[in-house]
C-alpha positions in Angstrom: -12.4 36.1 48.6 -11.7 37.3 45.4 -14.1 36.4 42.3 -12.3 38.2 39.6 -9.3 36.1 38.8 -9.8 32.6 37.5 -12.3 29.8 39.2 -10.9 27.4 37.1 -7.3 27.1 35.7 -8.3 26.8 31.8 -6.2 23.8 30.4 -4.8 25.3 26.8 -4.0 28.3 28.7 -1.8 26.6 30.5 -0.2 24.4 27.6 -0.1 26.9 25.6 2.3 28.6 28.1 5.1 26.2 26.9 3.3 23.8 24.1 2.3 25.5 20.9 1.7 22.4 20.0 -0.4 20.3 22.5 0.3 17.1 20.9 3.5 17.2 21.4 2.7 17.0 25.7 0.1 14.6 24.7 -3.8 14.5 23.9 -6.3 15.2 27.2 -9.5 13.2 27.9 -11.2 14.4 30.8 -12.4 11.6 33.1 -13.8 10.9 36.4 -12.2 9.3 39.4 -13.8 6.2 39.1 -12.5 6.0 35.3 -8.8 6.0 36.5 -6.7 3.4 37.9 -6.8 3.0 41.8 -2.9 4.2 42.4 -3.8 7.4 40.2 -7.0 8.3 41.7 -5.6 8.4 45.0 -2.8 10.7 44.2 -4.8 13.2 41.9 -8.7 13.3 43.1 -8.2 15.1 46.6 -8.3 19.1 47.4 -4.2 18.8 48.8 -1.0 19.7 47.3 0.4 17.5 45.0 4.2 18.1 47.0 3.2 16.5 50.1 0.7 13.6 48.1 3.5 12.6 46.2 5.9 12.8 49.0 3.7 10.3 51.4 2.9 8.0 48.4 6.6 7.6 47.7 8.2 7.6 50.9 10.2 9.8 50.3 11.0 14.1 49.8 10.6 15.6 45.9 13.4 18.0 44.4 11.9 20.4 41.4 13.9 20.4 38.6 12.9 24.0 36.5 13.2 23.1 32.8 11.7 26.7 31.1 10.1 29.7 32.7 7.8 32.7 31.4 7.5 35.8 33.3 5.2 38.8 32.4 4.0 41.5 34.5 1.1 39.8 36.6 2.8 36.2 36.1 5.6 34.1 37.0 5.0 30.4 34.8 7.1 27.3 35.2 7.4 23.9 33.7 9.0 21.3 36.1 9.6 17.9 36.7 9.4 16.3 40.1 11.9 13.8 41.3 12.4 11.6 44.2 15.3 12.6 46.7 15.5 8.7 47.3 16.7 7.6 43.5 16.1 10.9 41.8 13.2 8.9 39.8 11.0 11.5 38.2 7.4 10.9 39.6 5.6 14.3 38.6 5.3 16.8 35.7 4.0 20.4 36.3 2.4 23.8 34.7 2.4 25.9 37.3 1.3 29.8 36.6 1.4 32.1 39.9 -0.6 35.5 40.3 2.5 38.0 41.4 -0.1 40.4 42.9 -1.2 37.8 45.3 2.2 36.6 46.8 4.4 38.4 49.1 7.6 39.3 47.1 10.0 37.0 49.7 7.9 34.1 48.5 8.2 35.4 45.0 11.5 35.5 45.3 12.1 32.2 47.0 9.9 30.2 44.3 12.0 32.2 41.6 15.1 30.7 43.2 14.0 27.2 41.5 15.1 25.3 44.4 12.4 23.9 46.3 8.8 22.8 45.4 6.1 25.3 45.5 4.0 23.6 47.9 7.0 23.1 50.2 7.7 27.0 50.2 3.4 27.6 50.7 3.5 25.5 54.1 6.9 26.7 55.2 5.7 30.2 54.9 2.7 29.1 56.7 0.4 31.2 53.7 -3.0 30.4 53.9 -4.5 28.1 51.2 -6.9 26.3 49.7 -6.0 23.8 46.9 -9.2 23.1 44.4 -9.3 20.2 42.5 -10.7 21.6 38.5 -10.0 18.6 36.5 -9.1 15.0 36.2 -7.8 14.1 32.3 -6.5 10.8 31.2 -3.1 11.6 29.0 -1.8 9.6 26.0 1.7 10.8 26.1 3.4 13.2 23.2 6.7 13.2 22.6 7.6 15.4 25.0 6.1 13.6 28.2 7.2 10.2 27.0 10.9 11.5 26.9 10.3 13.4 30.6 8.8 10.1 32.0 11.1 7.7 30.0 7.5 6.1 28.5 7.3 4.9 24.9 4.9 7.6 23.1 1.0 6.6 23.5 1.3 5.7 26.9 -1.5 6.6 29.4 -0.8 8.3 32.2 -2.7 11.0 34.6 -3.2 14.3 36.0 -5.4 17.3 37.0 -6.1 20.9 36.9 -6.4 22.9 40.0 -6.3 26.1 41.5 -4.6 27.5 45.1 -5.9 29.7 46.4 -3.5 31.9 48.7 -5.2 33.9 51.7 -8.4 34.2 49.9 -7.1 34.8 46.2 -6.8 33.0 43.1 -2.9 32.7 43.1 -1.3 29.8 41.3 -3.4 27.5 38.9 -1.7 23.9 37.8 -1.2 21.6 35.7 -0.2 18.4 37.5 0.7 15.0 35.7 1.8 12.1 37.4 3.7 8.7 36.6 4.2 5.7 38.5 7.4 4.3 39.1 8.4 1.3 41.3 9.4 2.0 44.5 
């Protein structure tokens, strides 16, 4: 396993992909499990991908919706909302930054695509992983994540940092915020 790239996805890094102002995402409070409301813990505290947690707690399949992208040389970055096939309900905000060098290029290609959810395109190409939980933070919501997640601005909501790890490297860290909707 590689212990050169990143052990733990570094929060402003990854808001400062798309937020030169944090505030306007919201303010982070990192917290415990046992600090976070029973519904939140159970989709956020676990070592899995978010795609298939969310899927089972909803009962139904996730489409990504891609709302900006950043590419350099060694990274591909989105920021994307997840929505329930069932009503389209949005159930999941994401950061997601992937390590190019540790992909093959016809899953590079397929996640560039913005059609299907990264952690659907992971299992269907059968790559090896290993998801690591980093961080669970408690988010007031900015601007921005109240309008995403149709939430008056303060609200508190939750999500995590964590890192994939793709046949033994470092390859994607996240940024993972959830809401709950009614079913």
């Amino acid at each position: 396993m590689n212990t050169t790239g990143p052990s733990i996805p570094d929060l402003q890094t990854l808001l400062n992909l798309f937020y030169p102002v944090t505030d306007q995402l919201g303010q982070f409070q990192e917290v415990g499990s046992s600090e976070m409301p029973a519904d939140f813990a159970q989709l956020l505290d676990h070592n899995e991908h978010m795609t298939v947690t969310v899927e089972e707690f909803h009962q139904s399949l996730v489409d990504v919706h891609v709302l900006a992208t950043q590419v350099d040389e060694a990274h591909y970055a989105r920021k994307i909302l997840l929505s329930r096939q069932s009503d389209d309900q949005v159930v999941q905000f994401g950061i997601v930054r992937l390590r190019c060098d540790y992909l093959d290029s016809d899953i590079q290609a397929e996640i560039e695509k913005q059609e299907t959810p990264l952690g659907r395109i992971l299992i269907q190409h059968n790559v090896l992983r290993q998801v690591q939980l980093a961080t669970l933070w408690k988010i007031e919501t900015g601007e921005d994540l109240s309008t995403l997640f149709k939430l008056p601005v303060g609200s508190e909501v939750y999500g995590r940092t964590a890192l994939i790890f793709c046949n033994g490297e470092p390859a994607v860290e996240l940024l993972e915020i959830i809401t709950l909707v009614k079913s």
